[in-house]
N, C-alpha and C positions, 0 to 999 in steps of 0.2 A: 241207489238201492243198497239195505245193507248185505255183508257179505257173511254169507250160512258158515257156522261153527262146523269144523270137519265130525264127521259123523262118531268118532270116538269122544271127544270132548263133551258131545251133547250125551252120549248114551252115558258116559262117569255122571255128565249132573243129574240127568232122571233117573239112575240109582240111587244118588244120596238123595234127592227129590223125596221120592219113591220110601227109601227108608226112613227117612225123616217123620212121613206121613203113615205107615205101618204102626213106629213106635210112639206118635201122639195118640194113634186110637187104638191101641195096645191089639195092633193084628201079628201074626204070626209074621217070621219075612222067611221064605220057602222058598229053595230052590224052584220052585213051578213056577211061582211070581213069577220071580225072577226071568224065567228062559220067558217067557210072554212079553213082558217087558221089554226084554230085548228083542225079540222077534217082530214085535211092532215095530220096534224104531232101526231096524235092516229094513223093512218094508217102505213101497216108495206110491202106494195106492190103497183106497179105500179098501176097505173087508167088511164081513160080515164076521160076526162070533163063530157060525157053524162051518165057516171057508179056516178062519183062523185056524179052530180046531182039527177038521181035518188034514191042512196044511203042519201040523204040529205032530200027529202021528205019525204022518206020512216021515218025516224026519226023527221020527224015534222017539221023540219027547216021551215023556209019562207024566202023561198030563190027562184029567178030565174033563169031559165036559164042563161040568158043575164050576171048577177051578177056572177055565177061559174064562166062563160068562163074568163070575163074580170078580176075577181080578181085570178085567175089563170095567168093569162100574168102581173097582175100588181107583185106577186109574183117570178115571172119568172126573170122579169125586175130587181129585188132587191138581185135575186138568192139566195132566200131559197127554190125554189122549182125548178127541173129541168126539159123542155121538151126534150120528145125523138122521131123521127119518126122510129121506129124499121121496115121500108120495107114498109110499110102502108099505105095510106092514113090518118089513125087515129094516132093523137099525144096524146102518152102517157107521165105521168107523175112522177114524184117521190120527194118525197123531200128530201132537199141535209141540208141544216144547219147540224151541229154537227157531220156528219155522213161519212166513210174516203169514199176517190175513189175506185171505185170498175166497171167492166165491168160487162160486158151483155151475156149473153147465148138467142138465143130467137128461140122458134121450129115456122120454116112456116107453120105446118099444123096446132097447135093449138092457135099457139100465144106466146103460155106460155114463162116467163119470167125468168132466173134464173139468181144472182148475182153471181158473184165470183170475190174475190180477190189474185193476185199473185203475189210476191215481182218484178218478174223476170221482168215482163212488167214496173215495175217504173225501172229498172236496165237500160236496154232497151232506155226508155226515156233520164236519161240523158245522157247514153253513144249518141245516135245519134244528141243528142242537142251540147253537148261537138266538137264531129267528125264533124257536119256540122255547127256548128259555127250559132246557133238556140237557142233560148233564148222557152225554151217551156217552156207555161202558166199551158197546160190542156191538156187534150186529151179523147178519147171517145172511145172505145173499143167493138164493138160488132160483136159475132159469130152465124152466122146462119149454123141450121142444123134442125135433126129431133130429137125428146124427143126420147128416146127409152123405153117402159114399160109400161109408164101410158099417152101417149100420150091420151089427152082429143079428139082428131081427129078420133082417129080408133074407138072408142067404139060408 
């Protein structure tokens, strides 16, 4: 397994990332960005836009609604950070820079989110890429079921 870039190292390259991709599509580079930016990538679980935001007040930020949503898609757009619709109507979020592939566990009753990684499913991949003569990029992995223990739903 390789070994994750200490959390400073990675947050300098999705800055210049980040600015790189601001000055090719001639966007503003704004303090606001910026602390979102960063705020993602301190974060160690899924969000929502409207969780991010209030999370960002609550910390003083001065930051708008309007500003989370859209510098979350301008992020999106440059993929350091990745959208999911896990069943929902709400699109949750994650960030992806530095960080390997990995799927989804998600319970329908409470939402909850859990990662896991298995060699078997990249094995998988490119055996069916190979057999059907399929050049696979990427792929998305998600299992719905119920939490069993601590579901946040029952209690």
């Amino acid at each position: 397994m390789a070994i994750q870039k200490n959390e400073e190292t990675i947050l300098k390259e999705v800055v210049n990332i980040f600015s790189a991709h601001l000055e090719s599509n001639n966007f503003r580079k704004t303090p606001e960005r910026y602390a979102i930016l960063e705020e993602i990538y301190r974060r160690d679980d899924h969000f929502d836009a409207e969780a991010l935001y209030i999370h960002m007040k609550n910390q003083n930020y001065r930051v708008s609604r309007a500003t989370v949503y859209n510098t979350l898609e301008l992020l999106v757009s440059c993929d350091l950070v990745k959208k999911h619709q896990f069943g929902k109507n709400l699109a949750q979020y994650e960030k992806s820079y530095g960080y390997k592939q990995h799927d989804h566990l998600i319970c329908v009753n409470c939402g909850k989110v859990v990662e896991f990684c298995d060699p078997r499913i990249q094995q998988i991949k490119n055996m069916m890429g190979e057999l059907l003569k399929f050049n696979v990029t990427h792929h998305s992995l998600n299992l719905y079921g119920d939490c069993e223990g601590d579901c946040e739903a029952k209690s």
